[in-house]
Every structure is written in C-alpha cells, then in structure tokens.
C-alpha positions in Angstrom: 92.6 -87.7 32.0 92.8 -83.5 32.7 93.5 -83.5 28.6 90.5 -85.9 27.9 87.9 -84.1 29.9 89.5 -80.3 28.3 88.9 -81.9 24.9 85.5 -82.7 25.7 84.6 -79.4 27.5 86.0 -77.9 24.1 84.0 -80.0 21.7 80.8 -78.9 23.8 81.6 -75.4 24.1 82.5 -75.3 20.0 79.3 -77.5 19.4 76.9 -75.3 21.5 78.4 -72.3 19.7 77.8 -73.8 15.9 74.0 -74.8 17.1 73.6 -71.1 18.2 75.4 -69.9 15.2 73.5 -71.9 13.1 70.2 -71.4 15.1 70.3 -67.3 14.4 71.4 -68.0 10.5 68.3 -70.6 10.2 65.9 -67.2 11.6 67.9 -64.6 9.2 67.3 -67.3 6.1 63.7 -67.7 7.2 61.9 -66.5 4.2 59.6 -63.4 5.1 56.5 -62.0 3.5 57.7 -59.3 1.4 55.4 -56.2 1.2 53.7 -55.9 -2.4 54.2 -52.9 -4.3 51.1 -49.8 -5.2 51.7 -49.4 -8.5 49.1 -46.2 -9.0 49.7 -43.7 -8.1 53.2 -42.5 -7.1 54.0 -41.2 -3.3 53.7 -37.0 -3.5 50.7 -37.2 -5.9 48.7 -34.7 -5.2 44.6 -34.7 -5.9 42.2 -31.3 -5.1 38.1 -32.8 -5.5 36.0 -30.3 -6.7 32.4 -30.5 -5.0 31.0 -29.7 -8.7 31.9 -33.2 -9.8 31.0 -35.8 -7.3 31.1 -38.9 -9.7 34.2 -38.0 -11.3 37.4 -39.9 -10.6 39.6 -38.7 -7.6 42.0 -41.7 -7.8 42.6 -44.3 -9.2 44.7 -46.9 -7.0 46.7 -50.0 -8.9 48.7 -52.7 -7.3 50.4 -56.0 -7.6 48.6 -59.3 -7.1 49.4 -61.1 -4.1 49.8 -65.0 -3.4 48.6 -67.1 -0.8 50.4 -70.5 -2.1 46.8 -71.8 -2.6 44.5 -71.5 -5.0 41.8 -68.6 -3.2 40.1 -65.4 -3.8 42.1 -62.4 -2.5 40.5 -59.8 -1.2 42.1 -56.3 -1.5 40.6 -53.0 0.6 42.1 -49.3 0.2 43.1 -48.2 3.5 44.0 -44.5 4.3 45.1 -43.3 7.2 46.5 -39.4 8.7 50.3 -39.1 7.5 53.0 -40.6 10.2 50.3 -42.3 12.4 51.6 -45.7 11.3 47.6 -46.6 10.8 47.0 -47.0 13.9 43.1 -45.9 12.8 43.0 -47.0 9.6 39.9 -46.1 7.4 38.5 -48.5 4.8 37.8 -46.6 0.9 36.9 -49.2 -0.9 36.8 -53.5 -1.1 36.9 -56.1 -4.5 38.7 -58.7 -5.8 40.4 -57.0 -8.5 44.0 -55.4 -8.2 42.6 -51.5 -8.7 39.9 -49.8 -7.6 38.6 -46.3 -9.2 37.8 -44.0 -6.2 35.7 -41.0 -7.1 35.8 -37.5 -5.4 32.5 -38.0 -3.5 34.0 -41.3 -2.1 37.3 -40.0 -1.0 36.0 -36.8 0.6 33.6 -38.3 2.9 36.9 -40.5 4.2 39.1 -37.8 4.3 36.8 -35.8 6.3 36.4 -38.7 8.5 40.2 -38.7 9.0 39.9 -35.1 10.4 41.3 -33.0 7.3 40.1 -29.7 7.5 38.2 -28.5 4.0 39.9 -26.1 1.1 43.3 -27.3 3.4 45.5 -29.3 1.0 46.9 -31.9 4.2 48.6 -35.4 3.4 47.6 -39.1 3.8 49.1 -42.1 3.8 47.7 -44.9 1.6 48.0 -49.0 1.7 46.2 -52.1 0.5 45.1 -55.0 3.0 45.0 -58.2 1.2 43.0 -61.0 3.1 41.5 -64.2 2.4 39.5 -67.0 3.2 42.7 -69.5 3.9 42.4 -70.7 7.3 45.0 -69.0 9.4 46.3 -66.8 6.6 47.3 -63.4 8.1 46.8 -60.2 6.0 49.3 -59.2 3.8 49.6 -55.1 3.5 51.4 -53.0 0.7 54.3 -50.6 1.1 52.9 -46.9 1.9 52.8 -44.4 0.0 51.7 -40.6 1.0 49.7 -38.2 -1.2 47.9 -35.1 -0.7 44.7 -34.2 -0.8 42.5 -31.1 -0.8 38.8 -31.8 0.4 35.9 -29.7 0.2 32.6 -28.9 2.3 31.6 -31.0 5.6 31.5 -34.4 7.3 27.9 -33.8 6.2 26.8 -37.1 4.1 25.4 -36.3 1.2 21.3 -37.5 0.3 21.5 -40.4 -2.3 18.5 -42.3 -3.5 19.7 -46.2 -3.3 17.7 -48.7 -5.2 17.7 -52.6 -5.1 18.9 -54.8 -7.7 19.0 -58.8 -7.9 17.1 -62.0 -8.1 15.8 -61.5 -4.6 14.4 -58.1 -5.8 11.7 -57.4 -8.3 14.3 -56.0 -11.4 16.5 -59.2 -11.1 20.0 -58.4 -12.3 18.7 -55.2 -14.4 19.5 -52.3 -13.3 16.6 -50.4 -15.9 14.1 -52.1 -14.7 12.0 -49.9 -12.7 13.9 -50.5 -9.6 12.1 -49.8 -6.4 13.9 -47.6 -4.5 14.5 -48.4 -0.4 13.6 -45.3 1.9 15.9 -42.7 3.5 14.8 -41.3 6.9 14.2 -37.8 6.2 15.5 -36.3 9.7 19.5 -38.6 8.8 19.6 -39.4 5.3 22.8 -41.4 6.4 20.1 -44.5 7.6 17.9 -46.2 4.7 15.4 -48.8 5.4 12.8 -51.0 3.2 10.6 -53.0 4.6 9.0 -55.3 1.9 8.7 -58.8 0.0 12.0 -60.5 -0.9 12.6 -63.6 -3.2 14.9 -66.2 -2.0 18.8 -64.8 -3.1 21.2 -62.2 -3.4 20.7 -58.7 -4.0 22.9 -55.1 -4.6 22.0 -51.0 -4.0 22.8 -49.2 -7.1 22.3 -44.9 -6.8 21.5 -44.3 -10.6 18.8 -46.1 -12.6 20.4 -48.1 -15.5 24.0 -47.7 -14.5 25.9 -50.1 -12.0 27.9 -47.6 -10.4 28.5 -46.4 -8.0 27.3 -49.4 -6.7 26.8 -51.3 -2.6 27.5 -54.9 -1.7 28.0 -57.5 1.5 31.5 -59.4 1.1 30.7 -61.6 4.6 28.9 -62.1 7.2 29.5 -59.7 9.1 26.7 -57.4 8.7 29.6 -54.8 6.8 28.8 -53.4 3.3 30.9 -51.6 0.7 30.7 -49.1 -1.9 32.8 -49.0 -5.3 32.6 -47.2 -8.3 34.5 -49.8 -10.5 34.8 -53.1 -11.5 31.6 -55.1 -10.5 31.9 -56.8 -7.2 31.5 -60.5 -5.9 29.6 -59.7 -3.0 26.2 -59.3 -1.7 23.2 -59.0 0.6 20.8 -61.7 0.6 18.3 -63.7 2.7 17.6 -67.6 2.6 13.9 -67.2 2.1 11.2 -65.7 0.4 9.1 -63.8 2.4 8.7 -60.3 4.3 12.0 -58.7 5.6 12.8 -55.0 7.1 16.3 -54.4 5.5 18.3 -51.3 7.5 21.7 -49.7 5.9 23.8 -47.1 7.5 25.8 -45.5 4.5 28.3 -43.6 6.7 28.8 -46.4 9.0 28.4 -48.6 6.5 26.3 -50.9 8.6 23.4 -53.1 7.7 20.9 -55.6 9.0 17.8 -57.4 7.0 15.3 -59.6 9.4 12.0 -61.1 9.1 9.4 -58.5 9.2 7.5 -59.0 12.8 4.4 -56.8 11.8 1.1 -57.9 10.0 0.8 -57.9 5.8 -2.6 -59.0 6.3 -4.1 -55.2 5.2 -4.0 -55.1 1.2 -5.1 -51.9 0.2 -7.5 -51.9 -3.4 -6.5 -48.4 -3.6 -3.9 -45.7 -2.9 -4.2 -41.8 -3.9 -2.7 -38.3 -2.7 -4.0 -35.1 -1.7 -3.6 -31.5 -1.5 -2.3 -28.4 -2.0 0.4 -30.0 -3.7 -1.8 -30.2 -6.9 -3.0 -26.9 -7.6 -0.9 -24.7 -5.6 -4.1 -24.1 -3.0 -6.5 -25.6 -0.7 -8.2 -26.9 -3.5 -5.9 -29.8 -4.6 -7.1 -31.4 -0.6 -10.6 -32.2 -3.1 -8.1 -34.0 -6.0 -7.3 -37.0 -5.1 -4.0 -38.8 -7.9 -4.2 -42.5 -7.4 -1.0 -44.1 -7.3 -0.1 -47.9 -9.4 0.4 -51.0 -7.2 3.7 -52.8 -7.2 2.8 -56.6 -9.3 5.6 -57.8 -7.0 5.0 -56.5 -3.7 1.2 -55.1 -2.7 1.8 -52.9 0.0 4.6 -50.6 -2.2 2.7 -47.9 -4.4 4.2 -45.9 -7.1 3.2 -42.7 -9.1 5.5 -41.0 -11.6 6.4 -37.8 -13.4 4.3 -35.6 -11.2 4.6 -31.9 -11.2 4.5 -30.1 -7.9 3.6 -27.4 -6.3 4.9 -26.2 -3.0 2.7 -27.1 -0.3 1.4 -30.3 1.9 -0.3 -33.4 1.1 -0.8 -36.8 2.3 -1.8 -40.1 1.2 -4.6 -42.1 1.8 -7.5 -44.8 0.9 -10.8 -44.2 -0.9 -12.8 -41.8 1.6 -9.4 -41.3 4.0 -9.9 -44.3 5.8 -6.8 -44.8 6.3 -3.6 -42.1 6.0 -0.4 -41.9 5.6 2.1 -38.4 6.5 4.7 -37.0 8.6 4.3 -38.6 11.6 0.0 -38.4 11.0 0.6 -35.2 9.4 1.1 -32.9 6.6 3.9 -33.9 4.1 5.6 -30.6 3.3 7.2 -31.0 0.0 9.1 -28.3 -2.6 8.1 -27.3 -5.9 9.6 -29.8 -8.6 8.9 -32.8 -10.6 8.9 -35.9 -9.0 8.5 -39.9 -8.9 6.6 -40.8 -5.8 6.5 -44.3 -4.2 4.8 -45.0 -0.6 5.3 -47.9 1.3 1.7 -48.7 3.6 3.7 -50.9 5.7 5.5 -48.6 7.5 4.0 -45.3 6.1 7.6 -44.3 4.8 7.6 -42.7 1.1 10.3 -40.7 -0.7 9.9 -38.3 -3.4 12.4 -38.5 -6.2 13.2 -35.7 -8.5 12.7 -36.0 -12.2 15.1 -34.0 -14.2 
C-alpha cells in the first residue's frame, strides 16, 4: 500500500513538473511582435541644416511595412527623442500612410529645438517610427532605434508662414492655384492663425506656397491634432459637416486646432471696402486716396487687393466716408516698405499683408 501511494505521489510530482515545464516552453514559443526595421537612414548619419535653405531636404526617413493580420490602413509617425532617454518624451516629426516621409531642414529644426539641442552644437538623437491603426485593440507597433546627429541652427523662435486653405469646403476646391484665400496670423504670435469665414460642407487642407502642395497641413482624427509633411500627399483632413459660418483656430507649434460655428452677426455686408494713407504716397497725403479693394464671390465679408507697392508708413481700412474702420486695435496699421497682396477680413477686422516678390 506504502509502494502504491509512493507511486502515485511520484506520478504527481513528475506530472506537475511536465505542466510547469511545458507551461514556461508554451510562454518562450509564444510568438512576439518583432520590431520592424528603418531602412533610411543608417544609425551615425550625421545631418547639419543650413538656415539658408529652409525647404530643402534634411532627411529622408524609409522603413518597412508593417502588418496588422487585417486588411487596415497603417499609420506611421517619425518620432525623435534626446539620445539614451528611452523616449520617455517622445516628439512627433511628421504622420502618413506611406512607409517614408521626406523631412526638410525647417521641419526638423523646430523639433530639435524643441528637444533642447543647443544651436551650431552638433548633439545626437534617437529616431523610431510608431505604427498605429484603426484595429480595435491593436497596440502600436514601434521600429528598432537608430541614433544620428544633428546640427541645428538659430532659435526655438517659429518662423512667420502664410498658410492658405485648399478643398471643396473652401473657395479654390482641390486647386492649389486658385487664388487661395489665405487664413490670418496674429501679428503679436505668428505661431496662432485664425479665419473666420464661410465654409462649404467637406474637407479641407493649409498649404504655405500658392500652386505647390508642399509643405502641406492635415487632420488624421478626431482629435483636434494636425500634421505637417513635405511629401507624399496625405489622407487626412479638417472639415466641418455643414455649410455655413465657422471661426477656424490653428496653433502651428503646438500643432493644435479647433473650427466652430461662428457666434457673431454676418448681417453687415459692406458695398464697399478701400485703404488709406501715408502708405500711398509716402506722406500725409495718401490719408485723401482712398484704393478700393475686390470682394470675395464666395465669401462677402473677405476683401482682397493685389500687387500694391508701399510706402513706409500707416494706413487703415474703411467704408465710403469712414463709416466704418478697420486697424490695429482702432488704430494706425504700421506697415514696411515693399510690394504686397492685401486681404481684410470685416468680420473680425483681421488682415494680413503678403509680400509679392
């Protein structure tokens, strides 16, 4: 009976061992996700930007394509991050659907800036992609790191860009030479642009050079996050459900947005729209010249005027007999000698000026 019950005791004893055994070999077979590969560039590439040559390209990053077992769209972001931080504060470059993205040397100074390298310093980062989708409860996949190094230039300073809109909800449609109406940067942060106007019903993009698509600025969610790239053209974008009147707010350095119904009163259409003063002639006789500006077809309350050779000086805008005026803040506009393309917004009373060259 001793014998039986030792048997037994052994069989359990060697059976709870096998289980164990074969437990840990089932979690060392377990497949895991396997890190996908950068392809472009190679780790200890080395880039210096050169402030002369904002558009040009700094980098241009490759990788392989990445599989979710499902048919989905895959969405791939440049991260960067300070050298042996393990990114724990990552920084997003740039966001598409293909498997490169062309980053050019104003895009990758401003984030390595942000990251805290000093300028003319040639200090090293560590680069990954983020691969995400829409696949319920699919985690993000990340690429193997490499490190290169780069040598910024200048400040954290962002620099002024002129962004203009683009799409079906906008006047040009999908034409980006279409006189494009510009949206407004606040002169005192040009990091924040705002437009306050008529929409149609749909999607729309920011593009910073009439007639070409890049560098250009897009929505991927809902999340009220935008994204710049300078290469292939991107799925995403802004849009609103409705036609109507909508005050559309972007942070370029945050890269932050929001669009909303307009809450104020269109009821006011202006017949006409002109500007004064010394502007014009160089003295206080331009104040009795008064250049009338076109009204937009699609939108009444934005005005336009182009080609207009300036003096330095002041001016301001206003209605037949200065009923009504627009400025700085009810003030004088002070504006530098050059050749511009002027639009005014009466909605709001913002306006840029646009250099011609």
């Amino acid at each position: 009976m001793k014998n039986i019950y030792k048997i037994f005791i052994a069989v359990a004893i060697l059976t709870g061992l096998w289980s164990c055994e074969n437990e840990e070999n089932l979690m060392i077979l377990k497949p895991q996700e396997a890190a996908f590969s950068i392809i472009t560039p190679e780790s200890g590439s080395s880039t210096i930007l050169n402030e002369a040559t904002p558009a040009n390209t700094a980098l241009t990053v490759s990788w392989e394509k990445v599989s979710y077992g499902a048919p989905t769209v895959v969405t791939y972001t440049v991260q960067i991050a300070a050298n042996d931080t393990e990114f724990a504060a990552p920084i997003d470059v740039t966001s598409s659907t293909s498997t490169y993205s062309i980053i050019d040397v104003a895009e990758l100074n401003t984030r390595a800036l942000e990251l805290g390298l000093a300028p003319n310093v040639e200090s090293f980062i560590d680069v990954r992609i983020k691969a995400t989708t829409g696949v319920a409860n699919a985690q993000p996949k990340f690429s193997d790191v490499i490190t290169i190094s780069v040598t910024p230039y200048g400040s954290l300073e962002t620099p002024v860009v002129t962004l203009y809109l683009v799409g079906p909800g906008t006047s040009a449609g999908w034409d980006v030479n279409n006189n494009n109406m510009p949206i407004f940067a606040d002169p005192k942060d040009n990091t924040k642009h705002y437009y306050t106007g008529y929409f149609n019903a749909g999607q729309f993009k920011l593009i910073e050079k009439i007639g070409s698509w890049f560098p250009i600025y897009y929505a991927s969610d809902a999340n009220k996050v935008f994204y710049r790239t300078s290469d292939a053209q991107p799925d995403g974008n802004f849009w609103n459900d409705n036609a109507g009147y909508y005050t559309f707010e972007i942070n370029i350095k945050d890269l932050t947005y929001t669009i909303a119904p307009f809450t104020g009163s269109t009821a006011t259409t202006h017949s006409e729209i002109f500007y004064s003063g010394s502007t014009i002639t160089g003295d206080d006789s331009g104040w009795q010249q008064h250049i009338a500006l076109t009204k937009s077809t699609f939108d009444p309350h934005i005005w336009k005027v182009s080609g207009q050779t300036l003096k330095a000086g002041k001016m301001q805008f206003h209605t037949s007999g200065w009923a009504t005026q627009w400025g700085d803040n009810g003030g004088d506009i002070v504006v530098e000698a050059g050749k511009y393309d002027i639009w005014l917004n009466d909605l709001d009373g913002r306006y840029t000026f646009i250099k011609v060259q």
